[in-house]
N, CA, C and O atoms as a printed pandas DataFrame, in Angstrom:
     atom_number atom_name residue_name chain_id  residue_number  x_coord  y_coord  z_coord
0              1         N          UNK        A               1  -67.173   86.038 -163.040
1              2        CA          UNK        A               1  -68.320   85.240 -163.403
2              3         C          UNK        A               1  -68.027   83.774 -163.047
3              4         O          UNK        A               1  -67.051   83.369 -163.678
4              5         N          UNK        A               2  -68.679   82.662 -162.064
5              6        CA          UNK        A               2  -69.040   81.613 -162.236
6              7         C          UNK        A               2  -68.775   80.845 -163.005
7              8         O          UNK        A               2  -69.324   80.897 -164.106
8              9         N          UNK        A               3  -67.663   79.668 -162.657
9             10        CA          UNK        A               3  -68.038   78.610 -164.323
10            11         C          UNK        A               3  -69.040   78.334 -163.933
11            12         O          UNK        A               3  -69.465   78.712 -162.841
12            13         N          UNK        A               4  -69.971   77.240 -165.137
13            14        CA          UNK        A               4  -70.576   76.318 -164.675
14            15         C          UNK        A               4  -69.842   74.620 -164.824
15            16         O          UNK        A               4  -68.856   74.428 -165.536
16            17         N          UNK        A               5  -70.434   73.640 -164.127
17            18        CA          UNK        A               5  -69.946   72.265 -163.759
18            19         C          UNK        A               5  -69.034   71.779 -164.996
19            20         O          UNK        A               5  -67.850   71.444 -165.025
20            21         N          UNK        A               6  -70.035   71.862 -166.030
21            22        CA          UNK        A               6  -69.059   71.426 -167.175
22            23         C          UNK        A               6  -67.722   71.774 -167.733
23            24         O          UNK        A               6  -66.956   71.119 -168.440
24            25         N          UNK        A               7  -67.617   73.314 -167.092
25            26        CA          UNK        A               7  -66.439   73.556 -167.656
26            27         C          UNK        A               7  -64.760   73.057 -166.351
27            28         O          UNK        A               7  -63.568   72.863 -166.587
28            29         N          UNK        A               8  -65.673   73.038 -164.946
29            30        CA          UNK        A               8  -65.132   72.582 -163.598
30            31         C          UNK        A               8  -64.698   71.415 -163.752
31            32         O          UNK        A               8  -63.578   71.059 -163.385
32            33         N          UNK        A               9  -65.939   70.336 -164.585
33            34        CA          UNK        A               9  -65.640   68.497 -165.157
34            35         C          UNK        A               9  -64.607   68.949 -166.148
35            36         O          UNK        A               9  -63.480   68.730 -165.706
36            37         N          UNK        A              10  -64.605   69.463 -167.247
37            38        CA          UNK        A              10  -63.861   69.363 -168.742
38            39         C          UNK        A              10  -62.009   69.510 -167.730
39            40         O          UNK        A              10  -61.054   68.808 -168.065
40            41         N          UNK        A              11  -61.919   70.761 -166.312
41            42        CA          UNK        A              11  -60.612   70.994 -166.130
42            43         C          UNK        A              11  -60.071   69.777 -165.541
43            44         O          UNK        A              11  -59.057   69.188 -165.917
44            45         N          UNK        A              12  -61.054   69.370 -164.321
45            46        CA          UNK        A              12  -60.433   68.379 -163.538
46            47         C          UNK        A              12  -60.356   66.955 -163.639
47            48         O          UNK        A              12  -59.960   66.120 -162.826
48            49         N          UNK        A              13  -61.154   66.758 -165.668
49            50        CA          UNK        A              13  -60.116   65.736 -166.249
50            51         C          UNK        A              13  -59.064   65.529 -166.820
51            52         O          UNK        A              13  -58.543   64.443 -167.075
52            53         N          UNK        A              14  -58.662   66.696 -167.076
53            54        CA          UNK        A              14  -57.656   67.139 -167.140
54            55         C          UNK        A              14  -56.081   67.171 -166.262
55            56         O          UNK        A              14  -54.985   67.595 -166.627
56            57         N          UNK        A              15  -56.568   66.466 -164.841
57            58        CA          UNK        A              15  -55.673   66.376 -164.019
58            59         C          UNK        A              15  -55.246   65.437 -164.119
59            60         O          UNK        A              15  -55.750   64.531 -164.783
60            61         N          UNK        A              16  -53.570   65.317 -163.128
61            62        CA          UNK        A              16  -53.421   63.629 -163.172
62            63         C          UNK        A              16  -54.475   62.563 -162.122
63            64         O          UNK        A              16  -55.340   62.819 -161.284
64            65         N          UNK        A              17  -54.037   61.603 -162.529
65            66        CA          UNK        A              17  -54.959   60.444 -161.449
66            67         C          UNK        A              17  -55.104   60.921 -160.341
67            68         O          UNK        A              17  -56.220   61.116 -159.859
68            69         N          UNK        A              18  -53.646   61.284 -159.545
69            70        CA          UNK        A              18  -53.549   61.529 -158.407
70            71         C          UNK        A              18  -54.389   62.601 -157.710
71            72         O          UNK        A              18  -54.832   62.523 -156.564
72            73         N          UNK        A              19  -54.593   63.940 -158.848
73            74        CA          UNK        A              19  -55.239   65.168 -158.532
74            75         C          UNK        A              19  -56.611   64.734 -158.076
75            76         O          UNK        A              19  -57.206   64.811 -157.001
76            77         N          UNK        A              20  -56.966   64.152 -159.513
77            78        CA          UNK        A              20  -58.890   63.940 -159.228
78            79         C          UNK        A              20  -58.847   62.971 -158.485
79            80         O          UNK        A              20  -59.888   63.264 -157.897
80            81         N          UNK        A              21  -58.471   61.875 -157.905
81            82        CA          UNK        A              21  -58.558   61.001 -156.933
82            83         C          UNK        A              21  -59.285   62.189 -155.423
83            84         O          UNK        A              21  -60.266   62.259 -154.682
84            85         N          UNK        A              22  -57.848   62.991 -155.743
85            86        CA          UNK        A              22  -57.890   63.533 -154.264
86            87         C          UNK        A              22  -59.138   64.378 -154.333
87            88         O          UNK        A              22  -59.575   64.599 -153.203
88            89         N          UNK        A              23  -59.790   64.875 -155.222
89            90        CA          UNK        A              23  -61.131   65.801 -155.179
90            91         C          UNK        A              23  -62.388   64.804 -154.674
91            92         O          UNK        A              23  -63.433   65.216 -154.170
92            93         N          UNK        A              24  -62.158   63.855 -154.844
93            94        CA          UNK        A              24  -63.482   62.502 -154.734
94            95         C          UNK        A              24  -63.930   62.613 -153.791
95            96         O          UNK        A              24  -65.131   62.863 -153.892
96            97         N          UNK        A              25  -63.393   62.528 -152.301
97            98        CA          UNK        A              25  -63.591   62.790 -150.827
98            99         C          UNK        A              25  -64.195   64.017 -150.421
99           100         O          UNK        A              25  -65.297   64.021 -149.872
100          101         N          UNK        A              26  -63.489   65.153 -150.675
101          102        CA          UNK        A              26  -64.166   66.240 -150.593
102          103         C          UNK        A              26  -65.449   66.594 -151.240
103          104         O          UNK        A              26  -66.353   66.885 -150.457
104          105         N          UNK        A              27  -65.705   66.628 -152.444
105          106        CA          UNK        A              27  -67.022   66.401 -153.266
106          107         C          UNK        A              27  -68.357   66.027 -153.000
107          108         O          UNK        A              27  -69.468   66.547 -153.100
108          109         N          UNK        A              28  -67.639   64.412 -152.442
109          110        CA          UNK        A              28  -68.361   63.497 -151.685
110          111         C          UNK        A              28  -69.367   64.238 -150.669
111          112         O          UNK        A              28  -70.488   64.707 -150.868
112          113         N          UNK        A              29  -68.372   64.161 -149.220
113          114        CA          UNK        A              29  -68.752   64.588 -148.362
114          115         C          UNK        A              29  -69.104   66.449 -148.328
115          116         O          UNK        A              29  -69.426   66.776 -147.186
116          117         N          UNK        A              30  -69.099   67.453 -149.160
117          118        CA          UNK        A              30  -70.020   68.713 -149.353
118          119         C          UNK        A              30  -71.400   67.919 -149.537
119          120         O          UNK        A              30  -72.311   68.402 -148.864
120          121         N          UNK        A              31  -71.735   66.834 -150.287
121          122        CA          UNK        A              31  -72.905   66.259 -150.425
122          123         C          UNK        A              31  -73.821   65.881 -149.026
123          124         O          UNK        A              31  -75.047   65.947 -148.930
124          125         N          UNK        A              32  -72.864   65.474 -147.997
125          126        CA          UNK        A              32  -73.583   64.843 -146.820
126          127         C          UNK        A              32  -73.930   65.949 -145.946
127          128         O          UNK        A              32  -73.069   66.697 -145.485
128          129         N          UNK        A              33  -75.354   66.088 -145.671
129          130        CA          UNK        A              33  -75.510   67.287 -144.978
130          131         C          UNK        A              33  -76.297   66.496 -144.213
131          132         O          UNK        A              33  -76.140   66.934 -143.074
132          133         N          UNK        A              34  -77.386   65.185 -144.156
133          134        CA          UNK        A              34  -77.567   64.420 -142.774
134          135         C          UNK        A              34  -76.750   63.493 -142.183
135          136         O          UNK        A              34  -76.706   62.473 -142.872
136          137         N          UNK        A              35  -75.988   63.418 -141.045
137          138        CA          UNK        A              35  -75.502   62.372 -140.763
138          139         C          UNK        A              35  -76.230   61.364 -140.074
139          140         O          UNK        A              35  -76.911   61.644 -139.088
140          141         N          UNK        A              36  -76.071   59.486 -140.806
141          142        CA          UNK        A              36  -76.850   58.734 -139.820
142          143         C          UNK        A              36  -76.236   58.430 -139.068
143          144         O          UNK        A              36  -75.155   58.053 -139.521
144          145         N          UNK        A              37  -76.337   58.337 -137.592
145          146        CA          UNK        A              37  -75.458   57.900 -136.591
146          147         C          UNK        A              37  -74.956   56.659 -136.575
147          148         O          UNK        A              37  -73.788   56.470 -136.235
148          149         N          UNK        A              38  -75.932   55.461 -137.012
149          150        CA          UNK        A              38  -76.222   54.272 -137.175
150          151         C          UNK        A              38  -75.039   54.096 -138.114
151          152         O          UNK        A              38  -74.248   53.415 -137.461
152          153         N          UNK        A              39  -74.494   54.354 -139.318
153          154        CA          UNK        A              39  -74.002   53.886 -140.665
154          155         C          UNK        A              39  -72.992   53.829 -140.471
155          156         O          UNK        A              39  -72.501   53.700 -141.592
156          157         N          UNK        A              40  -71.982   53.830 -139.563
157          158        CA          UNK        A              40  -70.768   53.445 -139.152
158          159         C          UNK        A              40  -70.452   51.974 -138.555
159          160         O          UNK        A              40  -69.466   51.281 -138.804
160          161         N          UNK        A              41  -71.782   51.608 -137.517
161          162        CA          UNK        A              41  -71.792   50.225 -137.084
162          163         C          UNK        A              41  -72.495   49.067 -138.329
163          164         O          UNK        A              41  -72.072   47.925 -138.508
164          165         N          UNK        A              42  -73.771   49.781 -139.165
165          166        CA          UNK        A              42  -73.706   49.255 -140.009
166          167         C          UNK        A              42  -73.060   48.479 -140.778
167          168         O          UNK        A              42  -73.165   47.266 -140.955
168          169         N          UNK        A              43  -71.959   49.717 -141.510
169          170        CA          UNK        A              43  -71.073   48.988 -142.286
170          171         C          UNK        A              43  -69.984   48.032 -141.520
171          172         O          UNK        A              43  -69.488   47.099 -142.152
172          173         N          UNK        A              44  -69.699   48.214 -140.468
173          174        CA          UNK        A              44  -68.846   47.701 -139.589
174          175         C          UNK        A              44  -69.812   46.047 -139.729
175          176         O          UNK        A              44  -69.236   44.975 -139.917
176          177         N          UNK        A              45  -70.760   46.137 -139.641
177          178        CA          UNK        A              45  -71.853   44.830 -139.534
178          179         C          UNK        A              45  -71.710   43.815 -141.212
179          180         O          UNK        A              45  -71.619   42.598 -141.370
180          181         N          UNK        A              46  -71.736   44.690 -142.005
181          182        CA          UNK        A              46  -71.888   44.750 -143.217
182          183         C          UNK        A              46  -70.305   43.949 -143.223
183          184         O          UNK        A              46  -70.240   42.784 -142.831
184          185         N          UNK        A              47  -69.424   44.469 -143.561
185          186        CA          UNK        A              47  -67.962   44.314 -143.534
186          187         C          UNK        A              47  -68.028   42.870 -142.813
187          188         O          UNK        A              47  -68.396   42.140 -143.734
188          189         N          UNK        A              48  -67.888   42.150 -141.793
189          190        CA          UNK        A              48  -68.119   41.272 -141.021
190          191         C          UNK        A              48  -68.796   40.290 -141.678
191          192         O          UNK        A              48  -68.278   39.189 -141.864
192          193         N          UNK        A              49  -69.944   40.573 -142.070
193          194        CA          UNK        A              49  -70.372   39.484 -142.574
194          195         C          UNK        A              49  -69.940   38.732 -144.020
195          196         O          UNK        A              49  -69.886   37.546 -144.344
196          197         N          UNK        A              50  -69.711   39.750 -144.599
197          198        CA          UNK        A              50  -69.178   39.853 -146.185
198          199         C          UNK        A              50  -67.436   39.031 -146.053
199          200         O          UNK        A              50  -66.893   38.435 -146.983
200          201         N          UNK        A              51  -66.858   39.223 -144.678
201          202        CA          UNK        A              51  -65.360   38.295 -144.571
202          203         C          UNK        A              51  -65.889   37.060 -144.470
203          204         O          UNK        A              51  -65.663   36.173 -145.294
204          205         N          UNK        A              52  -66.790   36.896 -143.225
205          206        CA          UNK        A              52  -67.377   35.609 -143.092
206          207         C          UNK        A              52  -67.509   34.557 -144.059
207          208         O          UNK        A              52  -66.940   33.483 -144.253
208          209         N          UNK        A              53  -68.965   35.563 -144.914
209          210        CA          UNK        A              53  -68.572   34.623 -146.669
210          211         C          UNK        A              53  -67.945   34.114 -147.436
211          212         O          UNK        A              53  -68.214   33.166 -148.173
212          213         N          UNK        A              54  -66.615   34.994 -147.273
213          214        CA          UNK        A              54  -65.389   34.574 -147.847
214          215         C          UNK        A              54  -64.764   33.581 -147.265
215          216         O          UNK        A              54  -64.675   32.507 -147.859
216          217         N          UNK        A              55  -64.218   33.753 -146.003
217          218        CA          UNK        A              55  -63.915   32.376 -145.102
218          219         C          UNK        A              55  -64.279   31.332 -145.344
219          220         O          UNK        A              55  -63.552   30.397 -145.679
220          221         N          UNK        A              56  -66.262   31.286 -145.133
221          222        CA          UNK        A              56  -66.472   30.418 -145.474
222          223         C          UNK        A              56  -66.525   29.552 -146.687
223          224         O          UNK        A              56  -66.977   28.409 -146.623
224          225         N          UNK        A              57  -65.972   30.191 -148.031
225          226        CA          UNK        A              57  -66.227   29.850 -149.290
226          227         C          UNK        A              57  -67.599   29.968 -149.674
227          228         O          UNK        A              57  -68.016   29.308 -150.627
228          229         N          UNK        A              58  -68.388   30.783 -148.996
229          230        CA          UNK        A              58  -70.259   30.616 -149.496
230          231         C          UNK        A              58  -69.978   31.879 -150.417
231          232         O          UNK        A              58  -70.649   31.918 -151.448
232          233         N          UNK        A              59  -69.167   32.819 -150.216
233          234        CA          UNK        A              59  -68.872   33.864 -151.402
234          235         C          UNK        A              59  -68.063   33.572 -152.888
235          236         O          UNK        A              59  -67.017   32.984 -152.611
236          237         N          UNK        A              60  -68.150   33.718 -153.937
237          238        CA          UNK        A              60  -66.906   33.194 -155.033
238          239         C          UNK        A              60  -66.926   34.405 -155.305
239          240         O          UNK        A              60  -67.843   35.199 -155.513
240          241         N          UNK        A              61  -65.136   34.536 -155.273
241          242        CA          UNK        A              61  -64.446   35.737 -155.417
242          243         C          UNK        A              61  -64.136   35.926 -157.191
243          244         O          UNK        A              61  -64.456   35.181 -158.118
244          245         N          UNK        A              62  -63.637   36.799 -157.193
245          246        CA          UNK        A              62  -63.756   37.005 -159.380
246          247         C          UNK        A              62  -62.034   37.753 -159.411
247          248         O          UNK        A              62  -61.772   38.748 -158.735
248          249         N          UNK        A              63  -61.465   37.373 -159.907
249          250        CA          UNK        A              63  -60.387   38.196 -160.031
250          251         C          UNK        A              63  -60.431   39.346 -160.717
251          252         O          UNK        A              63  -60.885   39.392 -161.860
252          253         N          UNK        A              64  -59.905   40.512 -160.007
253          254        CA          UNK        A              64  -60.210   42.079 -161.165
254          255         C          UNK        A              64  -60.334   41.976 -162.463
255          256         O          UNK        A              64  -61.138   42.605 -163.151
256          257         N          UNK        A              65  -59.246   40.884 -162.978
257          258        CA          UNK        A              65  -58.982   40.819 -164.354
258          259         C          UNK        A              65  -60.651   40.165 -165.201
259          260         O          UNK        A              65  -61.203   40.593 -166.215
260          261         N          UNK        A              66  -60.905   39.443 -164.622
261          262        CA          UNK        A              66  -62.652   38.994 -165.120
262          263         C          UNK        A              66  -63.714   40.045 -164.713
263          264         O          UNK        A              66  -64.653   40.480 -165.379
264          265         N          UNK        A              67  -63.430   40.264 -163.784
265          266        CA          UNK        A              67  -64.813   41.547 -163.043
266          267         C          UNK        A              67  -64.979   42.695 -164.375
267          268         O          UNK        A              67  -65.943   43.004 -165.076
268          269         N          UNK        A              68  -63.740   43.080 -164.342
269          270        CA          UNK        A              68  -63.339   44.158 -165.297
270          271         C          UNK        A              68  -63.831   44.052 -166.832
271          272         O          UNK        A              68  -64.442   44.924 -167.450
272          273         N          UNK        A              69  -63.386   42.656 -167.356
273          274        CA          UNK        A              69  -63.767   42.213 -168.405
274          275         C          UNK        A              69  -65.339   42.521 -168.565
275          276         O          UNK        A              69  -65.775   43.196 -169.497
276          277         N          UNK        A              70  -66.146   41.954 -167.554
277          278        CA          UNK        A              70  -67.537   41.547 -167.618
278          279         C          UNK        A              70  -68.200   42.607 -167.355
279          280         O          UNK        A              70  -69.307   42.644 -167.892
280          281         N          UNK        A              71  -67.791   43.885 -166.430
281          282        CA          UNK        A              71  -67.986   45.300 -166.932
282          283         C          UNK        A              71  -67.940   45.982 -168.099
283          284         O          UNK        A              71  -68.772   46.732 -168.610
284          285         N          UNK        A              72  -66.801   45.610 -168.484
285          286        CA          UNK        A              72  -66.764   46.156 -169.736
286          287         C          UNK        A              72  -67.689   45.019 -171.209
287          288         O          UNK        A              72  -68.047   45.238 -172.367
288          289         N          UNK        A              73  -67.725   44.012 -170.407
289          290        CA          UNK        A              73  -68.625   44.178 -171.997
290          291         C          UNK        A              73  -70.273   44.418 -172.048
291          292         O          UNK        A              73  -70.972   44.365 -173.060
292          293         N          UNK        A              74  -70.689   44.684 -170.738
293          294        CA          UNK        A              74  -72.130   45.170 -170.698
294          295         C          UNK        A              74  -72.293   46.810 -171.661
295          296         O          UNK        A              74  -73.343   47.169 -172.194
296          297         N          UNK        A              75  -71.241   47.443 -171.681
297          298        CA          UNK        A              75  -71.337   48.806 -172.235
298          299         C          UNK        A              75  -72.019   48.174 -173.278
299          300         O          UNK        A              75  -72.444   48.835 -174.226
């Protein structure tokens, strides 16, 4: 018989970091069944511009340690 998801979620939190890390990719991509051809140069476009910002200082960067914070206190 079939699990269902919940009992598939309840095992594979159960793993270490390392395990469920490695399931993320695979998961992922069973999901992608159109590929856009385009979304590779995209992000490549995307990426580029987003260093730029930084270079230029027109981006302000947050250190994990604040990002994290300010995530966590929206819960």
């Amino acid at each position: 018989m079939p699990r269902d998801a919940a009992e598939v979620l309840k095992d594979a939190l159960e793993l270490p970091p390392e395990a469920r890390a490695a399931l993320i990719g695979p998961l992922v991509e069973s999901l992608d069944t159109e590929v856009d051809e385009d979304a590779e140069e995209a992000w490549r476009e995307e990426i580029r511009r987003r260093l730029e910002e930084i270079d230029s200082g027109a981006a302000k960067l947050v250190p994990w340690d604040e990002a994290r914070r300010r995530l966590l206190a929206r819960r």
